[in-house]
C-alpha positions in Angstrom: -3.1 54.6 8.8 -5.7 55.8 6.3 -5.9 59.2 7.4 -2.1 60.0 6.8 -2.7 59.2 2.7 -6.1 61.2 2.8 -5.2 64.0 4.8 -2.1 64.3 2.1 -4.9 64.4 -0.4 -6.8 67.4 1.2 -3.7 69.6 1.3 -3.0 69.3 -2.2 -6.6 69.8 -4.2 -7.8 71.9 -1.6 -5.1 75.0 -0.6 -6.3 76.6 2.3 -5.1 80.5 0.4 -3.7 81.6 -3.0 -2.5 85.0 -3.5 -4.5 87.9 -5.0 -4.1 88.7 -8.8 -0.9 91.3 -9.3 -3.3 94.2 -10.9 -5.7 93.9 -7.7 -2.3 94.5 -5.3 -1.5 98.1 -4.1 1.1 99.9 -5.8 3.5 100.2 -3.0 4.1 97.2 -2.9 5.2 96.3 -6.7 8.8 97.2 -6.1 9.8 93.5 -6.0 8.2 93.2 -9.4 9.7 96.2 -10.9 13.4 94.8 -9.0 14.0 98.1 -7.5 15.1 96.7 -4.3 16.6 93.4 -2.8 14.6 90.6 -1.2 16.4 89.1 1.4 15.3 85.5 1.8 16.8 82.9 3.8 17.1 78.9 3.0 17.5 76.4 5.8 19.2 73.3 4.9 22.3 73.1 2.1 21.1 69.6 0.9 19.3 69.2 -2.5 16.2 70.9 -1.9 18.0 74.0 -0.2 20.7 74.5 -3.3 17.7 74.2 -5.8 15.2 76.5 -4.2 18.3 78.9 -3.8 19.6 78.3 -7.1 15.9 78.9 -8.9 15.7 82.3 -6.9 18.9 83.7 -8.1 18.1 82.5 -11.8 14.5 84.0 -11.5 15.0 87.2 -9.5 18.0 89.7 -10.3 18.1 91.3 -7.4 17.7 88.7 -4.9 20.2 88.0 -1.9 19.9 84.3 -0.3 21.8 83.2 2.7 21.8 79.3 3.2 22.2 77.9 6.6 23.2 74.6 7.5 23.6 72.9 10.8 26.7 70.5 9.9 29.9 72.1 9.3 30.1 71.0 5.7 27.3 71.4 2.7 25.3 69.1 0.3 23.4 67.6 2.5 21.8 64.0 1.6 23.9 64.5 -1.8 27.4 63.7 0.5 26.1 61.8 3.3 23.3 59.7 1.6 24.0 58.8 -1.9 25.6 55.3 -2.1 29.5 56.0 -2.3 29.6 53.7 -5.4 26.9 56.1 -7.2 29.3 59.1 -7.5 27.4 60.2 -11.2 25.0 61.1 -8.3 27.0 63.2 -6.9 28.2 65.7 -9.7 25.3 68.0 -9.3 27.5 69.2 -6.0 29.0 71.2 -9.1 26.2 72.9 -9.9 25.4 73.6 -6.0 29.1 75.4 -5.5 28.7 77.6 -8.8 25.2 78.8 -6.7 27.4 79.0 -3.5 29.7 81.0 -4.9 27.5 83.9 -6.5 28.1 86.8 -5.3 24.2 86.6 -3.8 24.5 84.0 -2.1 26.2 83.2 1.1 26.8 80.0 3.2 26.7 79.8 6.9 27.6 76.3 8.3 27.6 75.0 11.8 24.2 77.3 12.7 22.1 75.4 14.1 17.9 77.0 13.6 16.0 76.3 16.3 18.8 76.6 18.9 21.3 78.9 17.7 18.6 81.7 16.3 15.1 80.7 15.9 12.7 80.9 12.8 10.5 83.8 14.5 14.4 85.8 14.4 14.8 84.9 10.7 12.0 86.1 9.8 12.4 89.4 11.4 15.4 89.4 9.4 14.6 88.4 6.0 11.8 89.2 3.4 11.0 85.4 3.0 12.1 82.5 5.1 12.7 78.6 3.2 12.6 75.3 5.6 14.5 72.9 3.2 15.7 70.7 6.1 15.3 67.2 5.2 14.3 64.2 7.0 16.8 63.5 9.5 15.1 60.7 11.5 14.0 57.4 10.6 10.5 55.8 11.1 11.2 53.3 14.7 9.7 49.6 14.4 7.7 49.6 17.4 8.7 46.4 17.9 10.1 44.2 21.1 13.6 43.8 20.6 14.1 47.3 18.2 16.9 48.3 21.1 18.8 45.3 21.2 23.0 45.7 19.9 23.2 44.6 16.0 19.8 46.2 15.1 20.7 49.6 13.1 18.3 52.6 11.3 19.4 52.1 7.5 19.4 55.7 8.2 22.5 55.3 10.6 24.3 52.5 8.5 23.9 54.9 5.5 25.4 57.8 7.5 28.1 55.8 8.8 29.7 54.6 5.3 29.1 58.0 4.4 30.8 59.7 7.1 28.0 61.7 8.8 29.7 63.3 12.0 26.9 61.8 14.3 27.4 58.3 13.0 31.0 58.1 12.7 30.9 56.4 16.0 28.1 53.3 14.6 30.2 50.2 14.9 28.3 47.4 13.1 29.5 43.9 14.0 29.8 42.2 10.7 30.7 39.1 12.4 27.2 37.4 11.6 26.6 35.2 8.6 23.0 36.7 8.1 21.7 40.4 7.8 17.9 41.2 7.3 16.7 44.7 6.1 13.4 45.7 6.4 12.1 47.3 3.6 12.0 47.2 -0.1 13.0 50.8 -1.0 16.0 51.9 -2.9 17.7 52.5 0.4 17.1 49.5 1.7 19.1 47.8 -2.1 22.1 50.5 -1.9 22.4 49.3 2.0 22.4 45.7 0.7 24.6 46.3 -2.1 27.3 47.8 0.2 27.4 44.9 2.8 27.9 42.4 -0.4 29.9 44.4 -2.5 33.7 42.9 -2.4 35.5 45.5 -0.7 38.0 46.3 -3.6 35.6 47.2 -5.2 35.0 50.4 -2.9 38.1 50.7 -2.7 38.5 54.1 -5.3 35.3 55.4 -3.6 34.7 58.1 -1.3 33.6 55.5 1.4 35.1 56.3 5.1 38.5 54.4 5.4 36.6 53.3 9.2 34.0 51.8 7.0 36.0 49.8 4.1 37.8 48.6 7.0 35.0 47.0 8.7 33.5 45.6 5.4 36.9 44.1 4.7 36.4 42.1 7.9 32.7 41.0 7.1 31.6 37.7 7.3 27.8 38.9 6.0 27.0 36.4 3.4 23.5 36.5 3.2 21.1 39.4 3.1 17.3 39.1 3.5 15.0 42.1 1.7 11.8 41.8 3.4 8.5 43.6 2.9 5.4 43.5 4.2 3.5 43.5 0.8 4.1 41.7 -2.6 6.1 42.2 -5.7 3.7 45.3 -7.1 4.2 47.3 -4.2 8.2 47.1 -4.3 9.6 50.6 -4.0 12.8 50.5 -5.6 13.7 51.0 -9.3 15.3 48.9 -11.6 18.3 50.4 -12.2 19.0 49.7 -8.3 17.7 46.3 -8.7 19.7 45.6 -12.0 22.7 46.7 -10.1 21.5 43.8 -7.5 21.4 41.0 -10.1 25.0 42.1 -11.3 26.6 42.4 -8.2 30.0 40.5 -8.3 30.5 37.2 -6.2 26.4 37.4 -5.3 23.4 35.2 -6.3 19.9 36.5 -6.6 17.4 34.3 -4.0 13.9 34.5 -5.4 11.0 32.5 -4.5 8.9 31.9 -8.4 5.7 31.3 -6.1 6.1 35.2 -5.2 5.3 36.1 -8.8 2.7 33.3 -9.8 -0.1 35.1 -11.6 1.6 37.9 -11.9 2.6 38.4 -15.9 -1.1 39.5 -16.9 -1.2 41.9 -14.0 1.3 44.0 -15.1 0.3 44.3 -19.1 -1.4 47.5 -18.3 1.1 48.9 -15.4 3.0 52.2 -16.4 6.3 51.4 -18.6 8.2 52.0 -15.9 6.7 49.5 -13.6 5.8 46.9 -16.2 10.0 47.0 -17.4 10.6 46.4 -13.3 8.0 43.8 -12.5 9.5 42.1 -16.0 12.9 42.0 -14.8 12.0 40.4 -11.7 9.7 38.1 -13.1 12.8 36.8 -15.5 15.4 36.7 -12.6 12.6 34.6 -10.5 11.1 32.2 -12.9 13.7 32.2 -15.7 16.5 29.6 -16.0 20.0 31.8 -16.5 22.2 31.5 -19.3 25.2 29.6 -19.5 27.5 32.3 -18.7 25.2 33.8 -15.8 24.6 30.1 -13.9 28.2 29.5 -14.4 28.5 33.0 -12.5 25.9 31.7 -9.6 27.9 28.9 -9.2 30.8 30.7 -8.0 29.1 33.1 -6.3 30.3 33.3 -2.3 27.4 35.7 -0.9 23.8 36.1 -2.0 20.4 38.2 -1.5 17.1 37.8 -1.5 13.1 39.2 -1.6 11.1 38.4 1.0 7.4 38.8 0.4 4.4 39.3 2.7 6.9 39.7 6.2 6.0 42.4 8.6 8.5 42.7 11.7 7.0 41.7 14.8 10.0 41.2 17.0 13.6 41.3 16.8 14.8 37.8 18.7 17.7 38.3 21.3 20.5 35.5 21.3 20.5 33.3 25.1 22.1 36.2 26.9 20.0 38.5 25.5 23.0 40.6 24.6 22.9 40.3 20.6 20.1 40.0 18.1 19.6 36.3 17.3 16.9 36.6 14.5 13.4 38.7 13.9 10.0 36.9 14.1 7.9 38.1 11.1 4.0 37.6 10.7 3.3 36.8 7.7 0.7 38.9 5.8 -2.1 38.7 2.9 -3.0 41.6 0.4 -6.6 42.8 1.1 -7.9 44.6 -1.2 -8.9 48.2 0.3 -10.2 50.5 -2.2 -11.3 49.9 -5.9 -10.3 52.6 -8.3 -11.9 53.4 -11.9 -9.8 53.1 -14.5 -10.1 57.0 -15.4 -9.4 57.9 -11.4 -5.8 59.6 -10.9 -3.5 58.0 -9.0 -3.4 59.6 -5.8 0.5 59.7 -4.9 1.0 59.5 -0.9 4.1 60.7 -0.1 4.4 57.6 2.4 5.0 54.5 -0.1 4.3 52.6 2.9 1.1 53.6 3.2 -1.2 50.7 3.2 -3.8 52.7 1.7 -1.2 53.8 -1.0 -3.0 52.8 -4.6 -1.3 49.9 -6.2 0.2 51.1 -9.8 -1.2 49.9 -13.0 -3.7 47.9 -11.4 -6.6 50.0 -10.5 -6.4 48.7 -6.7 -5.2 49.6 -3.9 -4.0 47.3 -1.0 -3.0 46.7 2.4 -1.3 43.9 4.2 -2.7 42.0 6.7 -1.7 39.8 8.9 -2.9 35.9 8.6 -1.9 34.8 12.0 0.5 32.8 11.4 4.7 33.8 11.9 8.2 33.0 10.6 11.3 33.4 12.7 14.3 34.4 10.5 17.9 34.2 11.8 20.0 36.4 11.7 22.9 38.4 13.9 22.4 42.1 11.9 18.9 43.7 11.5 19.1 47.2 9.6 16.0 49.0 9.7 15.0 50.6 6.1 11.2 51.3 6.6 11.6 55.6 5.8 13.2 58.7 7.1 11.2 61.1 8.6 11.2 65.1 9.4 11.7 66.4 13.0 9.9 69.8 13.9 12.4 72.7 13.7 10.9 75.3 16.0 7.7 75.4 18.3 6.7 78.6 15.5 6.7 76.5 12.9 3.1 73.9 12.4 4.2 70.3 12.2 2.0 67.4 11.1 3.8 64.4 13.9 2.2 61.2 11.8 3.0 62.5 8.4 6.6 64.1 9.2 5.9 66.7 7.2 5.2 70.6 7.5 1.4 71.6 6.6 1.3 73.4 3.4 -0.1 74.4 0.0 2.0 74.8 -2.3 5.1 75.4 -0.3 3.0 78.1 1.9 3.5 76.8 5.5 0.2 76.7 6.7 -1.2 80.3 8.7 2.5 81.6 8.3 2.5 84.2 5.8 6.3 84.5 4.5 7.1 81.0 5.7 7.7 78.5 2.7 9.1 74.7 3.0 10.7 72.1 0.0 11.8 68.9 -0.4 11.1 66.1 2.0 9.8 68.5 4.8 7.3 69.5 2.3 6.3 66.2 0.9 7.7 63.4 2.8 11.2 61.4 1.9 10.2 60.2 -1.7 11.7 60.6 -5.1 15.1 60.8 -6.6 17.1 64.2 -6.5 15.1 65.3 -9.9 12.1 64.7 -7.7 13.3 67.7 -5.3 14.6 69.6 -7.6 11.2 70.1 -9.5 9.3 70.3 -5.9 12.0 73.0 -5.2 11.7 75.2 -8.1 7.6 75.4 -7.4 8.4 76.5 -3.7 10.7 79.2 -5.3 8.1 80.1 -8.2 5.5 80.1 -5.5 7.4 82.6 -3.3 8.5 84.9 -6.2 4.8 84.9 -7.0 3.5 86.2 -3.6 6.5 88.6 -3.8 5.7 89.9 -7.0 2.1 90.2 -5.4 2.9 92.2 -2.4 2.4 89.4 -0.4 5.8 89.6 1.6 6.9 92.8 3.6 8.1 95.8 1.0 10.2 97.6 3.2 14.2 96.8 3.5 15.0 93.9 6.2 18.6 94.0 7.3 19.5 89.8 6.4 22.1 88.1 7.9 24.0 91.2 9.7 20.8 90.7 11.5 21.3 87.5 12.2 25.2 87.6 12.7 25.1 90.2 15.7 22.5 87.3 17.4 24.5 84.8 16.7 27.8 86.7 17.8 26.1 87.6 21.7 25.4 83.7 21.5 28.6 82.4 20.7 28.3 80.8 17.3 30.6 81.6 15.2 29.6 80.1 11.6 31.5 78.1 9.0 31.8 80.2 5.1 32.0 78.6 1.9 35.3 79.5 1.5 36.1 77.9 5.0 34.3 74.5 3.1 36.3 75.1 0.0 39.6 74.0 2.6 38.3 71.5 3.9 37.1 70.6 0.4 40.9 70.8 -0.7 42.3 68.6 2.6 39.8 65.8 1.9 40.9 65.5 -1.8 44.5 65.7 -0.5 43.8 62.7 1.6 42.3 60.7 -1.0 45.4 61.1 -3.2 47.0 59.0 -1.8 44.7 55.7 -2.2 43.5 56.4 -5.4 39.8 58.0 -4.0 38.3 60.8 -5.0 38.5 62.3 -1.3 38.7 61.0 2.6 36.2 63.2 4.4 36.4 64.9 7.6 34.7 62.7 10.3 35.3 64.7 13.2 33.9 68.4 13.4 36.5 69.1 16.1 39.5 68.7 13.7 37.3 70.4 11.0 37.5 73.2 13.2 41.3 73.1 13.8 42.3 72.5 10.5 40.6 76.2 9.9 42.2 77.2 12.9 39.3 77.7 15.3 
């Protein structure tokens, strides 16, 4: 595991290549930087990372044209099929994504898929500069016996599912069981646990899937397990997802005050944001509650829990082996794995769950290791919340298999000149949406940069009529904006009528119809 956290450090002090100084760059090719002709760049991938590296090219560049393609029907990407339907403040920057979709320099094509449908080498014939802001679309697998068995789920899928991701529409989750374990401690891992105890009428004004509500409705979930493999100080969420835990109507907080023994002078010298999250744990684990709060417990029909130093080593089937029954988990020790001077800067992996990851705010860093012994925890639901991870796009295009990630410096695909990547295919699935924004508008400043160097080809490329007389002979016949802006309107028109905000399109088939296709 060690060499996916250093490796990770290599790319990012050492680029491989950095672009000439602009006076040292032959004049032919400073038409870019004088804006006396349009760069035609292409964006793969409409989710966050896609609309902000777009959106930072048209602001930064006058005369620049984008085209975004997208391999769903519909845009936005993790902002509609990932954030947690009862986070819709989340949401709103889909405002600020259609103002950029609807400049009359950008255009959307949906339902093209790259890779298949045309392939990077074709888009960059085409365009001046080419943009891989695909996402993670897979999840990391256990590895584990058992990982196939019916009732254990990628968080990845659950999430899609409520959310109404085409490919997931289909999921199913028995919520029959009394007992659901995630694995993982990320903020994933609490919005998936907050949804399965959340009382259903409280969803109801939501833009979950009607499928979904209904299934929740009928849940008889009422206890959910939050395991990790390492301690408290190594949790990955943040405490505005954990506060939303401890408030969660009709639940009960299960912590274990041994967890956090020891562990108030540890975090006097954590970063505020860590020491405010380690405190609020510490007081829901070791503090009595108020009157008004225990009163609260009391009532309380479901609950949740931490568990600490648990690494999944099998997922238990029930007698007929037809059902999960429980998942054995070995129990693990922190070994200390790398001492850090105080002055050293924190090396951040893009992998939290990198053993080799340094802890923050305490000068260490740690792994967990097993200690032999193991603890079987029953259970009929096992959702699997231990990361997302990037696929490879295009046998063109390098791609780093263990980290998930596309080689780069700076955005700069590795030996690919005119080939640039953001978001999570840059850097791995971390952060908030802020976090890709800011990693997107450095891919964009790094491309205007090399274009404003003569890095990029000067001479005209022809874009997406390019591109459209390819995927015309092939028979793909892409979705518009406008044709989103429909759909857009039908979902909201379905919503009306309970009270939601919208009922999205599951199925890409009546997508279709509805814009008579």
């Amino acid at each position: 595991m060690a060499p996916r956290c250093w490796r990770w450090w290599h790319w990012s002090v050492w680029p491989r290549t950095r672009p000439p100084p602009a006076r040292s760059t032959p004049s032919s090719h400073q038409q870019f930087s004088t804006q006396e002709q349009t760069p035609q760049i292409c964006v793969v991938g409409s989710g966050p990372a896609g609309f902000y590296t777009a959106q930072h090219l048209l602001k930064h560049h006058a005369r620049a044209h984008v085209d975004i393609y997208e391999k769903q029907l519909v845009p936005f990407g993790l902002v509609r099929f990932g954030v947690a339907p009862d986070h819709p403040e989340v949401k709103n920057v889909i405002n600020t994504f259609t103002q950029t979709a609807r400049s009359d320099r950008c255009a959307f094509y949906g339902s093209v898929v790259v890779g298949r449908d045309v392939t990077v080498p074709e888009l960059r014939e085409a365009y001046h500069a080419v943009v891989l802001s695909y996402g993670a679309e897979s999840h990391q697998a256990l590895e584990i016996p058992g990982e196939e068995l019916p009732g254990v789920f990628s968080a990845r899928a659950f999430v899609g599912w409520y959310n109404g991701l085409p490919e997931n529409r289909e999921l199913a989750p028995d919520l029959s069981c009394d007992t659901a374990v995630i694995l993982g401690q990320g903020n994933v891992a609490l919005d998936v646990a907050r949804i399965l105890l959340t009382p259903p009428e409280h969803l109801e004004k939501t833009d979950i899937t009607e499928a979904a509500l209904g299934v929740l409705r009928r849940s008889q979930v009422k206890t959910v397990w939050i395991v990790g493999r390492r301690g408290p100080l190594q949790v990955a969420f943040t405490i505005k997802e954990l506060r939303e835990m401890i408030q969660l109507p009709g639940t009960r907080p299960i912590l274990d005050p041994a967890d956090f023994s020891g562990l108030q002078d540890r975090i006097k010298e954590a970063p505020r944001p860590r020491k405010r999250l380690m405190e609020l744990l510490l007081r829901t684990a070791t503090e009595k509650p108020g009157t008004q709060e225990a009163a609260r417990q009391v009532l309380a029909s479901r609950a949740w829990g931490l568990r600490f130093f648990r690494s999944p080593q099998q997922v238990l089937p029930s007698p007929d082996g037809q059902q999960v029954a429980g998942i054995r988990l070995a129990i693990t020790r922190l070994e200390v794995s790398l001492l850090l001077p105080k002055d050293t800067p924190v090396l951040k992996s893009p992998h939290p769950s990198c053993p080799h990851s340094p802890q923050q705010g305490v000068g260490e860093a740690t792994r967990a290791v097993p200690t032999g012994d193991t603890e079987d925890l029953p259970c009929g639901l096992v959702l699997s919340s231990v990361g997302y991870k990037s696929r490879p796009i295009d046998p063109s295009v390098p791609f780093d298999p263990k980290l998930g990630i596309i080689p780069n410096v700076e955005g700069r695909v590795v030996d690919v000149p005119g080939l640039y990547c953001s978001g999570w295919v840059k850097r791995g699935p971390t952060g908030v949406i802020a976090t890709t924004m800011t990693d997107s508008f450095h891919t964009s400043q790094t491309l205007l940069q090399d274009l404003k160097a003569g890095l990029l080809p000067s001479g005209p490329r022809p874009g997406y009529s390019a591109v459209e007389a390819l995927l015309r002979s092939r028979g793909v016949r892409p979705v518009s904006f406008s044709d989103w802006e429909k759909l857009d309107a039908e979902e909201v028109s379905r919503g009306q009528g309970a009270g939601k905000p919208r009922e999205k399109l599951l199925d890409p088939q009546e997508m279709l119809r509805l814009l008579g296709r």
